[in-house]
C-alpha positions as CSV (number, residue, x, y, z in Angstrom):
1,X,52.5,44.1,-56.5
2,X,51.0,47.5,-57.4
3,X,50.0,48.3,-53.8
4,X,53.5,47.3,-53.0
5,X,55.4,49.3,-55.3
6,X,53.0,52.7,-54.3
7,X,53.5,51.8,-51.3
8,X,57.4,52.6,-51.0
9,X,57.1,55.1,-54.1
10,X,58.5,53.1,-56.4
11,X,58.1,54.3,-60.4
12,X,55.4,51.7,-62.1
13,X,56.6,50.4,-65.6
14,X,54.3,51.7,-68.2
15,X,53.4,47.6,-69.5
16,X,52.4,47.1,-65.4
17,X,49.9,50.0,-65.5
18,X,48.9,48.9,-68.8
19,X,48.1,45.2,-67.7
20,X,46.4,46.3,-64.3
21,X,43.8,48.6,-66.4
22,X,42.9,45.8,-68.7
23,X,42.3,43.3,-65.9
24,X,40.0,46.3,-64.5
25,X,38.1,46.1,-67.5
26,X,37.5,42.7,-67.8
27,X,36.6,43.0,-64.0
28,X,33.9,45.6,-64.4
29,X,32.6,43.5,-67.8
30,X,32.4,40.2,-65.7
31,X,30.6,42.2,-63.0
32,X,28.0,44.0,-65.5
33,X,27.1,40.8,-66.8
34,X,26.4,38.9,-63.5
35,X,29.6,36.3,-63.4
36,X,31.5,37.1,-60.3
37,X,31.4,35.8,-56.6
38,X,32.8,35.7,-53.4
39,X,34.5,32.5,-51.8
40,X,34.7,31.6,-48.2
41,X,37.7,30.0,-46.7
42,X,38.0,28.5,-43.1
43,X,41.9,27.3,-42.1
44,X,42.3,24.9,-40.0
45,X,44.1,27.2,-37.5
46,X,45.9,30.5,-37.3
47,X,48.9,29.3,-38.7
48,X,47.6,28.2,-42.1
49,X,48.9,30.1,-45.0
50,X,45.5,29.0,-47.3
51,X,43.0,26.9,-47.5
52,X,40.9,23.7,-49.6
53,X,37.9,25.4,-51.0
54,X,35.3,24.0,-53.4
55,X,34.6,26.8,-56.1
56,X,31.7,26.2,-58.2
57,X,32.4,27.5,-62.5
58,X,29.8,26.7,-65.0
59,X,27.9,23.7,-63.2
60,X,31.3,22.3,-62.2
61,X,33.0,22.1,-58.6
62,X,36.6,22.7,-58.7
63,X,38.8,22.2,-55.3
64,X,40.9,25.0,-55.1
65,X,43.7,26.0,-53.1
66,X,43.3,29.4,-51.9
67,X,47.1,30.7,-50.5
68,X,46.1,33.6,-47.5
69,X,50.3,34.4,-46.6
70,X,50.6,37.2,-49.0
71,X,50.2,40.3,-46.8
72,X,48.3,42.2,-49.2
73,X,44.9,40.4,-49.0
């Protein structure tokens, strides 16, 4: 939504800038502490907006739906 709204110069609200800077930080802390990854997704065919995907969290494998039609991926 961010890249959006700078995108056609819209004016950010204040509590949006706020709430993408704190998910930065808790980015960058996951990150220094080794608990990030990457998943891979495969649709079926060009027309798929997202994809099945098996995520593994903590010893666990979750099946997760991974949507791909937003344009700002």
């Amino acid at each position: 939504m961010l890249k959006v709204m700078a995108r056609y110069n819209m004016e950010l609200p204040d509590k949006l800038v706020d709430a993408a800077k704190r998910q930065a930080k808790r980015i960058s802390s996951l990150k220094a502490r080794g608990l990030t990854g990457t998943v891979s997704i495969v649709p079926e065919d060009q027309y798929d907006n997202g994809a099945l995907s098996a995520v593994s969290i903590g010893g666990k494998t979750l099946h997760v739906w991974i949507g791909t039609a937003s344009s700002d991926m």
